[in-house]
C-alpha positions in Angstrom: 198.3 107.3 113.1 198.7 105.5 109.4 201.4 105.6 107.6 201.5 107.5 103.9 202.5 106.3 101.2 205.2 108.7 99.0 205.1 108.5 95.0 207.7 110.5 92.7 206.3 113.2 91.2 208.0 115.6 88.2 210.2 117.6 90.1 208.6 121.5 90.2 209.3 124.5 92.5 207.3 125.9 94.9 208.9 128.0 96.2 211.9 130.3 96.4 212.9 133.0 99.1 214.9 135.2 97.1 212.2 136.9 95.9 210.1 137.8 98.5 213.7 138.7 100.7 214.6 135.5 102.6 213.1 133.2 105.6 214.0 133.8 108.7 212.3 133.3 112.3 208.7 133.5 111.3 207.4 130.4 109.8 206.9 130.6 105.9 203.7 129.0 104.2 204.0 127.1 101.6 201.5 125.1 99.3 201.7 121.9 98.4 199.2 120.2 97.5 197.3 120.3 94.2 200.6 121.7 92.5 202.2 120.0 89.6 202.1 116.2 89.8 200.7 116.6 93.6 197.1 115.7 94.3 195.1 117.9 96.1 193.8 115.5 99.4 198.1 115.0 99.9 199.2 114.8 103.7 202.9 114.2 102.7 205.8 115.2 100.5 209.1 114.5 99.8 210.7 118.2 99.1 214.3 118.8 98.1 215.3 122.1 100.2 218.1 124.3 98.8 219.4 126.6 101.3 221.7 129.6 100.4 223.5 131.3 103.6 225.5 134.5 103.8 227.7 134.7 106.8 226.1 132.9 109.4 225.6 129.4 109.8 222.0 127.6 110.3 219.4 125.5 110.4 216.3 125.5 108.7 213.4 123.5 109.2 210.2 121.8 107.4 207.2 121.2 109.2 203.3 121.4 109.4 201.6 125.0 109.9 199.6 123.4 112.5 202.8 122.5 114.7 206.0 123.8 116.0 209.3 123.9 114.1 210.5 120.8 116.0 208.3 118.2 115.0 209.3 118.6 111.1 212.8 117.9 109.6 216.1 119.6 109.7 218.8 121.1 107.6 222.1 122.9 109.0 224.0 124.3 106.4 227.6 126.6 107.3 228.1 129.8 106.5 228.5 130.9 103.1 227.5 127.7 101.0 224.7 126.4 99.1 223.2 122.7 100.5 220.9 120.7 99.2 218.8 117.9 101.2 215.8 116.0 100.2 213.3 115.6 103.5 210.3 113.9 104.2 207.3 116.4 105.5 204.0 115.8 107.0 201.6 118.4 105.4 199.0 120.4 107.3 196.0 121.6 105.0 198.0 120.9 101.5 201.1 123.1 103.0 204.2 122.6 104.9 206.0 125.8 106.7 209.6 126.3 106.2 211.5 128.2 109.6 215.3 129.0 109.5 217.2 130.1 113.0 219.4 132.6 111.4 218.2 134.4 107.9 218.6 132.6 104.7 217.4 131.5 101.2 215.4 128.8 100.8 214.2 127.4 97.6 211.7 124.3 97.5 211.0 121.8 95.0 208.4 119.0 95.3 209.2 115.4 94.1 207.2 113.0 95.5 203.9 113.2 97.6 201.4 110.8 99.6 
């Protein structure tokens, strides 16, 4: 496997839960590539995840479509706070699938891709 290279990009969202009720067990879609400053062949991203709990702690997770939740990156956030972390994701056909143990918001902005 080669290695991608990551450039900044204008920060721009991509995505956010709350309006479509949450993420939760099922793996979310989201695209990537060919948004914003993001070209269109991109295989990587650096994405800054915002998760919003209610009363339960969890863990949500970034990875490729094409693969499990375990092969992508990790955020655990406690109950009843607001968390942000910026990950590194591989990207499976210009998207990247964002899963979450326990239900949550999850909002996703893109700043840098490869």
């Amino acid at each position: 496997a080669g290695t991608s290279l990551v450039s900044t990009v204008d920060p721009l969202r991509i995505f956010d839960s709350r309006s479509v009720g949450g993420v939760g067990q099922v793996a979310v879609p989201v695209q990537v590539a060919g948004l914003g400053g993001v070209p269109a062949g991109a295989t990587s991203a650096m994405l800054a995840l915002t998760l919003v709990t209610g009363e339960q702690a969890t863990s949500v997770f970034a990875h490729p479509c094409n693969e499990g939740y375990g092969s992508g990156n990790a955020v655990a956030v406690q109950p009843n706070r607001v968390t942000t972390a910026v990950v590194p994701v591989r990207l499976s056909g210009g998207q990247v699938c964002i899963t979450s143990i326990k239900p949550a918001n999850v909002i996703v902005d893109v700043v840098g891709a490869g």
